[in-house]
N, C-alpha and C positions, 0 to 999 in steps of 0.2 A: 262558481267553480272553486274547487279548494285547490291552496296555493301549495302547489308539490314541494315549494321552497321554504318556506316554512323551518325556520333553524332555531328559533329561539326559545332555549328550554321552557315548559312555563311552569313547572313546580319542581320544586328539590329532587325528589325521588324518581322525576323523569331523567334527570343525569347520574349515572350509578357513579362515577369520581367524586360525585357529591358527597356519597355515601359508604363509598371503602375504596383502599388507599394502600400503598407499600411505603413505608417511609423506609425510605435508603440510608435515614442518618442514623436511627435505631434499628435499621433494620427488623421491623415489627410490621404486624397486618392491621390498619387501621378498622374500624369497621363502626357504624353507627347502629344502637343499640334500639331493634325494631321493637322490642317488646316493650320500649318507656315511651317514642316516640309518638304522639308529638307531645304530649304532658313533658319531657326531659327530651332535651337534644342531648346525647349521654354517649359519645366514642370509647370505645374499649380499645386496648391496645392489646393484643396478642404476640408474646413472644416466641413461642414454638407451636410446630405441627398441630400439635395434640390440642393445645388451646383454640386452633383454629376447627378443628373436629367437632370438640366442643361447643363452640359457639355456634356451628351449625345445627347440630344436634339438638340442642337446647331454644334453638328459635332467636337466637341474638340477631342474624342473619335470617329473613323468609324471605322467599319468592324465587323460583327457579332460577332466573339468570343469575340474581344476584349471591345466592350462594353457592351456584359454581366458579362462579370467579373470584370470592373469597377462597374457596378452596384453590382455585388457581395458586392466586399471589400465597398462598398458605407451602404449595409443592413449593413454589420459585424459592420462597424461604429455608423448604429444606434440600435446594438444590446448593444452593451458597453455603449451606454448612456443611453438605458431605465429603468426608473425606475418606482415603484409603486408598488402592488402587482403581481404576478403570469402573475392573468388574465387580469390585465392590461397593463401588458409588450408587453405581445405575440398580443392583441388590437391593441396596437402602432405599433408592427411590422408587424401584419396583412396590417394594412391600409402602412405603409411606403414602401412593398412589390407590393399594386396596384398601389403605386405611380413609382414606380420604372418599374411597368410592362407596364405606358403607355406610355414611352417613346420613345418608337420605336414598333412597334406591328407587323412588317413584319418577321425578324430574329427570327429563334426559337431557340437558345441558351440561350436566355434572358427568354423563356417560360419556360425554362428546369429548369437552374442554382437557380433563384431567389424562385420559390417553393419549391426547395430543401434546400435551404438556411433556408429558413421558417421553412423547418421540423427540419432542423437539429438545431436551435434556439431555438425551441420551446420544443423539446425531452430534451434538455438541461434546458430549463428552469424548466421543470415541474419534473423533477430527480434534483433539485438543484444542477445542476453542472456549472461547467463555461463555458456559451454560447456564449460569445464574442469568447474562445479564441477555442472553436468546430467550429463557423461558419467562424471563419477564415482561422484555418484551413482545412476545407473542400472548401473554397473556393480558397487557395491557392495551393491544390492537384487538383483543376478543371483547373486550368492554369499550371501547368505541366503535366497532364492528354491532357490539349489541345495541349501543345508543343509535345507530344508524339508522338500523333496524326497528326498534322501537319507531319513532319517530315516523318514517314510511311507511309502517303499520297503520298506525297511525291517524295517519293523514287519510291512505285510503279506508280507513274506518268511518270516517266522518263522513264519505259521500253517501254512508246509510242512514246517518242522523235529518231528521227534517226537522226546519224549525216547529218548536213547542213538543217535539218529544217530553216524554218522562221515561226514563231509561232504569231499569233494575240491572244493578249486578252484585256481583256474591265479591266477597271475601278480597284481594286486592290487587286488580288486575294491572297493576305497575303501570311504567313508563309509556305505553303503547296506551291505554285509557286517557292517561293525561295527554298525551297528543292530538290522540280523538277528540275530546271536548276544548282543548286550545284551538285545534284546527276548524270545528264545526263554530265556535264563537269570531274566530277570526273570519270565517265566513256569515258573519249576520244571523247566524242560528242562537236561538234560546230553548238551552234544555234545563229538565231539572234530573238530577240523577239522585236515585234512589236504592239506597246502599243497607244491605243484610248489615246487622253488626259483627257476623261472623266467632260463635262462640267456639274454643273455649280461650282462644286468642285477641277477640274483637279486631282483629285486622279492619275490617268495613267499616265500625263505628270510630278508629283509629288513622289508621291508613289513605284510607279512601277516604273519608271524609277532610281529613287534614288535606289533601292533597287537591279536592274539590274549593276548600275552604280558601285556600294560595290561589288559585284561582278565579278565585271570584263565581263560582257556580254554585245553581241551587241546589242543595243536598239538603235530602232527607231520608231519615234515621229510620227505619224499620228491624223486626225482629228476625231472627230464621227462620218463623213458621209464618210470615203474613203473606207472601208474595203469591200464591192463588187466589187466596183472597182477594190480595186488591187487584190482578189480572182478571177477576171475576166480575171485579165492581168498576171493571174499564179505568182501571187508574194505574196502569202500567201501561204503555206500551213496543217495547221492548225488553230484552232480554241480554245484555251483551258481557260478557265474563272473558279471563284470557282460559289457558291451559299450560300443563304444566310437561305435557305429554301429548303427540298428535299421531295417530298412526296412518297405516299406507293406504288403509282403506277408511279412516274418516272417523275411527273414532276419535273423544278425547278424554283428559284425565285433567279432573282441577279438583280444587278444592272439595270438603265433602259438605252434601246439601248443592249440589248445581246441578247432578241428575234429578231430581224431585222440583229442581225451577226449571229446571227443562221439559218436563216431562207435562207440567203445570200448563207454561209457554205454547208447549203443541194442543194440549188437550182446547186451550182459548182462544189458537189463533194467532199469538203472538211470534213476530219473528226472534231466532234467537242466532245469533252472531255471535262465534268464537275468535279475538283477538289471536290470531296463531302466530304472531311471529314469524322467526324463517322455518316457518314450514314445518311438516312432518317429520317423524323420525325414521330413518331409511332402515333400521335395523328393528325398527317394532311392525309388524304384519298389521296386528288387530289387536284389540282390546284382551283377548284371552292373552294376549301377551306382556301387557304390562302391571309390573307387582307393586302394589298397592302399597304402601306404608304404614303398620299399625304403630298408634304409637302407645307410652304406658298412658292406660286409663285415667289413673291419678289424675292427668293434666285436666280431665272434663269436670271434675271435685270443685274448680278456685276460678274464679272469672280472673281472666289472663294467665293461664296457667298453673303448672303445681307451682310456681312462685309467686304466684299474683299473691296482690293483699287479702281477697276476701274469701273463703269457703262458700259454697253453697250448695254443699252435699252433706249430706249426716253421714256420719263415720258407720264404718263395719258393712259397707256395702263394698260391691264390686262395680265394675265400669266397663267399657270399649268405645273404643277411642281409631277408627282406620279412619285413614287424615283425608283420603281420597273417595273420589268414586269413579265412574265411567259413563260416559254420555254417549249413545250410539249414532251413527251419522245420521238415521230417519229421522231423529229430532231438531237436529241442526239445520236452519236455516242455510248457512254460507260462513266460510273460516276465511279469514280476515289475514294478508300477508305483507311482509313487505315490498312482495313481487305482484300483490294485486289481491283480488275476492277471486274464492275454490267454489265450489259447491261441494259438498262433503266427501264427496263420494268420488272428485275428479281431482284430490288434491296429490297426488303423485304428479301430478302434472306441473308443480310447481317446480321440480327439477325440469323440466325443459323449456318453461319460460323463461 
């Protein structure tokens, strides 16, 4: 039986305060720099908005929660600076809020977090109270809120795990994986997880590995094209990734390259389990509804992006690069929550559990 109670982080990147931060003395957004990790533990310090834009933009910051809540603590910062009247303040924040919401438009944590942010700024401002230190902390009870979350995820993720799995998943399904495999080891389970390296970022041979690695789990390194293969040759069996987007009726959105392991997954038999988190998004219907993220091609040119060290594309060519795909609910096994296991198709129901 897996222990519901289960508190104890078990790697770095399962606790996001690990990994970004407000410092109140400088007033700046701390943030840990995902693109060197874990080769450099490398914090950036951002002193305004814009830089916090940027470091989402640019991949400083990846993984849905955690770059809405960078943009979080990024508004809260530019709630403490705004000045001028009333109606001018909540203006500024108005506009530093769409700034902040086009930074990434696939993930819906950042849809949720940063209008709330807004509200809770704005109810403050117009009650003269102090709205820096309301949207901060409501912004810093949304990142414990998400560690909770994670964590419950989690745990009831493991109850799918049986010992001597070998588990594939794509690209770096955060704090909610590493739960899962703390959870199913704390309960006597031995898996091996078995990680894409995730090009043109290596998240999986980075991320997830590193994170497996803090753990004590067996990980192994595969490429983005082997995983029918080896689902073929019976050395996979499962499939379990998060999302970055959940809709009403069951689709989902992750990374790109997770419809084609999914699709893999079904054609062999294998079950495939979406880490969902809390749940769907009540304002996305269905997949025809959520926009995709193109990002510039260039980034697929250089292993770890246009700023990685190494090229591995010949010049004078073109590229494409959509950062996403869409997984439709027939493929899905079951979506994984903090309020329990959906079947794809029955996940609206998590609002009334």
């Amino acid at each position: 039986m897996v222990d519901l109670t289960l508190n104890t982080p078990p790697a770095m990147l399962a606790d996001r305060f690990n990994t970004l931060r407000y410092d109140e003395d400088d007033h700046a957004v701390i943030v840990l720099d995902r693109r060197k990790y874990p080769f450099q533990t490398e914090f950036v310090t951002l002193h305004t908005v814009e830089a916090v834009a940027q470091a989402i933009e640019d991949m400083t910051v990846q993984g849905g929660p955690p770059l809405a809540y960078v943009a979080g603590l990024g508004f809260a910062m530019a709630v403490r600076e705004a000045t001028g009247t009333t109606a001018q303040q909540i203006a500024h924040l108005e506009q530093t809020a769409q700034r902040l919401l086009a930074t990434r438009p696939t993930a819906d944590d950042l849809n949720h977090l940063i209008p709330a942010a807004l509200e809770t700024a704005t109810a403050a401002l117009n009650a003269d109270e102090d709205a820096f230190r309301q949207t901060l902390d409501y912004v810093n009870n949304e990142i414990q809120r998400g560690n909770d979350v994670s964590r419950l995820c989690g745990i009831h993720a493991a109850r799918l795990v049986a010992d001597g799995d070998r588990i594939l998943t794509h690209c770096i399904a955060g704090a909610a994986l590493c739960w899962m495999l703390w959870a199913a080891k704390h309960d006597g389970k031995q898996v091996t997880l078995i990680g894409c390296e995730t090009r043109p970022y290596f998240q999986g041979a980075r991320l997830t590995a590193a994170c497996a690695k803090e753990m004590d789990i067996d990980f192994k390194l595969i490429t983005d094209a082997m995983p029918a293969h080896l689902m073929s040759t019976g050395r996979i069996d499962k499939f379990i990734c998060a999302a970055d987007r959940i809709t009403m009726d069951g689709h989902i959105t992750n990374k790109i390259g997770t419809l084609q392991h999914a699709i893999a997954a079904h054609h062999f038999g294998k079950p495939f389990y979406v880490l969902g988190y809390d749940g769907p998004d009540p304002n996305t219907a269905t997949g025809a509804d959520i926009p995709i993220e193109e990002r510039n091609p260039d980034e697929i040119f250089y292993a770890r992006g246009e700023d990685g060290v190494v090229r591995t594309a010949i010049h004078a060519i073109s590229g494409y690069y959509p950062a996403f795909d869409i997984t439709p609910p027939h493929l899905i096994s079951a979506i994984v929550t903090n309020r329990g296991i959906f079947a794809p198709n029955a996940i609206g129901d998590y609002f009334t559990r």
